[in-house]
N, C-alpha and C positions, 0 to 999 in steps of 0.2 A: 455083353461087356459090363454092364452094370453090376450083376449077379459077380465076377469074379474083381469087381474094384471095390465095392462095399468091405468085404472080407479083406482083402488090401490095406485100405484106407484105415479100416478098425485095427489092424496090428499097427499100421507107422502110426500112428496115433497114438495109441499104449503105449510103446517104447518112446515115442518124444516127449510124449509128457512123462512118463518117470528119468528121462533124463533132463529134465530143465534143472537150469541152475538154481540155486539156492536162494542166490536175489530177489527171483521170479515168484517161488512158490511163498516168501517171507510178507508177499501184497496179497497172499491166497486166504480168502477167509477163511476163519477159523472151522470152518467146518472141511477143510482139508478138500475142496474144492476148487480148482484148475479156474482161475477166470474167463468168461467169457473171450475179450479181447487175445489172449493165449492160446485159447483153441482154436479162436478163428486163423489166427495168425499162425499155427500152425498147418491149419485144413490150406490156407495161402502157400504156402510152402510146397504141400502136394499135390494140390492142383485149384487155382481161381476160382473156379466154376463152381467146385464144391463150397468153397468159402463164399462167395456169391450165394449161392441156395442157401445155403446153412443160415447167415444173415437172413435171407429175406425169409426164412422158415421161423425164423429165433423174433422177429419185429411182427410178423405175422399172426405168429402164436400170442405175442405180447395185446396187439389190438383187438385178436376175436376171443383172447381167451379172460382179459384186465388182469395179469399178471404176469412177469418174465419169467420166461424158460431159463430154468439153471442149464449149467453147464453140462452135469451129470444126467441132465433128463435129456439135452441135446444128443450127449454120445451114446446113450439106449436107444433112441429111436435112428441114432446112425447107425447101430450095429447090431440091431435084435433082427437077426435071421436075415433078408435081402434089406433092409434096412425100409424104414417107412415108407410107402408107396408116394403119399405124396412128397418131403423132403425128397426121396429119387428125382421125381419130376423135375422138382422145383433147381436141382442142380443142372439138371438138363435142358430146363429152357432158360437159368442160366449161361450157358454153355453157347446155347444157338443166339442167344440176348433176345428173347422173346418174351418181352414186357406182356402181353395179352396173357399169355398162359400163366405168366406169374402170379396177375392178378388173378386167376381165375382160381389157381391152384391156393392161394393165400384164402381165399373162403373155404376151403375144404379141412383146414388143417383144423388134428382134433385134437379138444382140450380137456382129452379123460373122462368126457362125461360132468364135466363142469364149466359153466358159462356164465 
């Protein structure tokens, strides 16, 4: 199930973000990047669970790694190939609302090689 909602997930995603409105993208920094709070709320749109993981993926990443994940670095690791093993996870114990595994999966998550 996961192997064919990732690829899913990565198209509604490129088409909503290039159709947001004009308002929307005018708060986008200048570096032509989709904000956080926008993708999240779009991932909300196609499914909770994903926007739940993706968050606890994005705060995760924020505390083991001392830096925020861009937006841009979030939708590579949602869509390069079955999508990152852990963000997978982490939507799916989302999903189940399995608080233990989140935490567990929130130490695993990797920050490139920099710490």
């Amino acid at each position: 199930m996961i192997r064919t909602f990732v690829p899913m997930l990565a198209l509604l995603l490129a088409t909503a973000a290039q159709a947001q409105p004009a308002s929307t993208s005018a708060a986008a920094p200048t570096t032509g990047e989709m904000p956080m709070a926008d993708y999240l709320g779009l991932l909300e749109q196609i499914a909770p669970a994903a926007r739940e993981g993706a968050q606890a993926y994005a705060q995760a990443y924020e505390q083991r790694c001392r830096r925020a994940l861009t937006t841009a670095a979030l939708r590579r690791v949602m869509s390069n190939g079955s999508g990152d093993p852990v963000l997978m996870e982490m939507i799916r114990a989302s999903q189940l609302r399995d608080a233990k595994a989140l935490s567990a999966l929130a130490q695993r998550v990797d920050c490139g090689g920099r710490r």
